[in-house]
C-alpha positions as CSV (number, residue, x, y, z in Angstrom):
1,X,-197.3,9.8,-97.5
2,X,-194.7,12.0,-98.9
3,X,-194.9,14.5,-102.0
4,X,-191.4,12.8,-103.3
5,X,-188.9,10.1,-102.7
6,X,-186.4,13.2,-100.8
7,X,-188.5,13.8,-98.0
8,X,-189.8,10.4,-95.0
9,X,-192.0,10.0,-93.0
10,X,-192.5,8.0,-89.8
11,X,-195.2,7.8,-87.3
12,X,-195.3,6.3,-83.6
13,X,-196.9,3.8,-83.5
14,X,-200.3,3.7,-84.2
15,X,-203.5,3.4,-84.3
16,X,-204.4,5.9,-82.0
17,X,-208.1,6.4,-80.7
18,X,-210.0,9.7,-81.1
19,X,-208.3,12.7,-79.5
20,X,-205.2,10.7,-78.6
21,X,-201.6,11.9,-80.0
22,X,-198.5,10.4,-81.8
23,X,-195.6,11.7,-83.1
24,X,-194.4,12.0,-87.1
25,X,-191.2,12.5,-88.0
26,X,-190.5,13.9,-91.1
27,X,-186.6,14.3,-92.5
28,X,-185.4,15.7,-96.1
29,X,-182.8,15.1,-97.8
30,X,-181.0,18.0,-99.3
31,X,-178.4,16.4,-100.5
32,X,-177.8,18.3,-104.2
33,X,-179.9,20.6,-104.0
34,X,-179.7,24.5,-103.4
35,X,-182.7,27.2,-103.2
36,X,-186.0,27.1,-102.1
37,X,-187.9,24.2,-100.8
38,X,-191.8,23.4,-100.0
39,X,-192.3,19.6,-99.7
40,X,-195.5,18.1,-98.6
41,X,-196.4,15.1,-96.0
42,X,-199.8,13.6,-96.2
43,X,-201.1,12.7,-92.8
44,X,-203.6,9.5,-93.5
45,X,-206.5,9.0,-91.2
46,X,-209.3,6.7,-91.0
47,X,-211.8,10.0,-91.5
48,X,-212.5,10.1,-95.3
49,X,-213.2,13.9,-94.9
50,X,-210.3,15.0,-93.1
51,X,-207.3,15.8,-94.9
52,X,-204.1,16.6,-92.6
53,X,-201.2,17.9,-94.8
54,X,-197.4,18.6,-93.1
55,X,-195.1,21.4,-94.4
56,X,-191.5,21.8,-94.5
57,X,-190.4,24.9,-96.2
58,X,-186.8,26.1,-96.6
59,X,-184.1,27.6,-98.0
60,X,-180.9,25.8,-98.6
61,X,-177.3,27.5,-99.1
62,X,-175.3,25.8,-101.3
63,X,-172.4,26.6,-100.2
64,X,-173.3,24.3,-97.1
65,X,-173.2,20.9,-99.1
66,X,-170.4,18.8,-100.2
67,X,-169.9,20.1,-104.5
68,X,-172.7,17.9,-106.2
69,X,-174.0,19.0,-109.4
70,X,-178.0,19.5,-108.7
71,X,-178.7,16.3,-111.2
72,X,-176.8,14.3,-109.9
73,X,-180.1,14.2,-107.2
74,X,-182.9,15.2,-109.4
75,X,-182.0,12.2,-112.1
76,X,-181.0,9.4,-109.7
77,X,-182.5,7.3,-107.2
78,X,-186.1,8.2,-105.8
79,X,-186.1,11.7,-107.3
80,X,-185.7,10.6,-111.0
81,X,-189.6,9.2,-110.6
82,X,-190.8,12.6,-110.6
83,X,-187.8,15.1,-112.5
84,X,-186.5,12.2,-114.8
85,X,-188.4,9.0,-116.0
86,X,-192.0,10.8,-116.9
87,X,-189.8,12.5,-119.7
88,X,-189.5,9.5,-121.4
89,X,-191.1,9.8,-124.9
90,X,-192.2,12.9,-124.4
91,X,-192.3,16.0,-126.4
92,X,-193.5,20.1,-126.0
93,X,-196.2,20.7,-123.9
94,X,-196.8,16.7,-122.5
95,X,-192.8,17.2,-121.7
96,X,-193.2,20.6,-120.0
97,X,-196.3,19.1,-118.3
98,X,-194.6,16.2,-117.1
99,X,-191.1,17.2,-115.6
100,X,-191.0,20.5,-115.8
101,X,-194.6,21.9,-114.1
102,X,-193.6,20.2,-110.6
103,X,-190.8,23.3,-110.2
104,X,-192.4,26.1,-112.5
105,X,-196.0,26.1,-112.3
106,X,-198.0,25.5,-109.1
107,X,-201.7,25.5,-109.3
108,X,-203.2,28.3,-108.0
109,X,-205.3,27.2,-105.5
110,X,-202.4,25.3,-103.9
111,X,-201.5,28.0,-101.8
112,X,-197.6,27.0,-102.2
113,X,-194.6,29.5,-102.8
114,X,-193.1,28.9,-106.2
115,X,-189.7,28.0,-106.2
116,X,-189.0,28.7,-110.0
117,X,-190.4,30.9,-112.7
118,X,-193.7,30.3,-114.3
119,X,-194.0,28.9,-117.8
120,X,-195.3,32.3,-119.0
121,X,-192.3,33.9,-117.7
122,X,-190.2,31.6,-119.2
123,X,-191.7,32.3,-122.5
124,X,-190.4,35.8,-122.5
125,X,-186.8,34.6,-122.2
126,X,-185.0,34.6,-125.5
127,X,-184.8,31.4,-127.3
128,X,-180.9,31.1,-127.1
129,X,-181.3,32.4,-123.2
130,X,-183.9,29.7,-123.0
131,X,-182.0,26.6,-124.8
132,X,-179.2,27.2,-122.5
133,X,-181.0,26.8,-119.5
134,X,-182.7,23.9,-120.3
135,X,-179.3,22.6,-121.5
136,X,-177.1,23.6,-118.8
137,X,-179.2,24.5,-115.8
138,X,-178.8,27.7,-113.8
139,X,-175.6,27.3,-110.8
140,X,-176.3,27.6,-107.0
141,X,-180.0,27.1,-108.0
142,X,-181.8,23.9,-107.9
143,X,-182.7,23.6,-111.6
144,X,-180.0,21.2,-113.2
145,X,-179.1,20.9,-117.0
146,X,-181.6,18.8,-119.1
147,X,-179.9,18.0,-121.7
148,X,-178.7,14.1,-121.8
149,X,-175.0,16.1,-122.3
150,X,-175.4,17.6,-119.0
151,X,-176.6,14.6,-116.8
152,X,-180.4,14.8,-117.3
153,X,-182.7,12.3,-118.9
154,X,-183.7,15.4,-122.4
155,X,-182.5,14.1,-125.6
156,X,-181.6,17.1,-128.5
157,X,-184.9,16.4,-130.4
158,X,-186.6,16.4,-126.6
159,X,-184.7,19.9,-125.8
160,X,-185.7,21.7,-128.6
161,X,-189.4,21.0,-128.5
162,X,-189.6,21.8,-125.1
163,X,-187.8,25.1,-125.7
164,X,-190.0,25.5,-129.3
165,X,-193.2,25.1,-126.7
166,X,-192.7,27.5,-124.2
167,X,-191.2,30.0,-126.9
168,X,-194.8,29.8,-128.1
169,X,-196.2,31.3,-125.1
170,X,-194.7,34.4,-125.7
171,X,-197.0,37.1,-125.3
């Protein structure tokens, strides 16, 4: 089982008795995106109390990929169940929580390299520095504009509690 709809997996087949082997193959698709990348594949076994997790870390140079805007793969297809549709109806933190947390804030224990400042950095930005962001994304990273405007799923009321809520983290 995968962490998102960008990244397969495929085993031999199976089942396997104990200490036999198989093969996974695991592909990502990069397609629109740019940066850093940890992605996660959940190995499944019939042992309650062993959990086997796969990890495919990278970086990826834009300037490798065909010009695609980096929503045009966050907000479409398998990808929009995670960076797009959990924003509907959703306002300041339960937003945040919901679309934005996935990139920015990765829980501690989980032993993951971030890929994209925390929220408490991102409460130090200025609020115009901030809105802009959110609005327009960041280019050759993978963070993509928000803002309906710009191709993401963020309406103007949407946007500006979201930048209102981590402006209130500001130390």
């Amino acid at each position: 089982r995968s962490s998102c709809g960008c990244t397969a997996a495929t085993a031999s087949t199976g089942p396997y008795p104990p200490g036999a082997a198989g093969v996974i193959l695991v592909s990502y698709n990069s397609s629109g995106k740019v940066g850093s990348v940890f992605k996660e594949v959940e190995v499944l076994t019939n042992n309650p109390e062993e959990r086997l997790t796969l990890t495919i870390t990278g970086l990826i140079n834009g300037t490798a990929h065909p010009k695609m805007q980096a929503g045009d793969a966050l907000f479409k297809g398998n990808c929009a169940q995670c960076h797009a549709e959990p924003a509907k109806n959703k306002m300041g933190q339960e937003l945040y929580d919901s679309v934005c947390m996935i990139c920015h804030d990765l829980p501690a224990d989980s032993k993951k390299p971030m890929i994209a400042p925390s929220r408490d950095v991102l409460g130090g930005l200025s609020k115009s520095h901030l809105m802009r962001v959110v609005k327009e994304g960041v280019p050759q990273t993978s963070m993509p504009g928000f803002y309906y405007k710009s191709g993401g799923p963020l309406s103007k009321k949407q946007l500006k509690s979201l930048v209102k809520y981590i402006q209130s983290l500001k130390k």
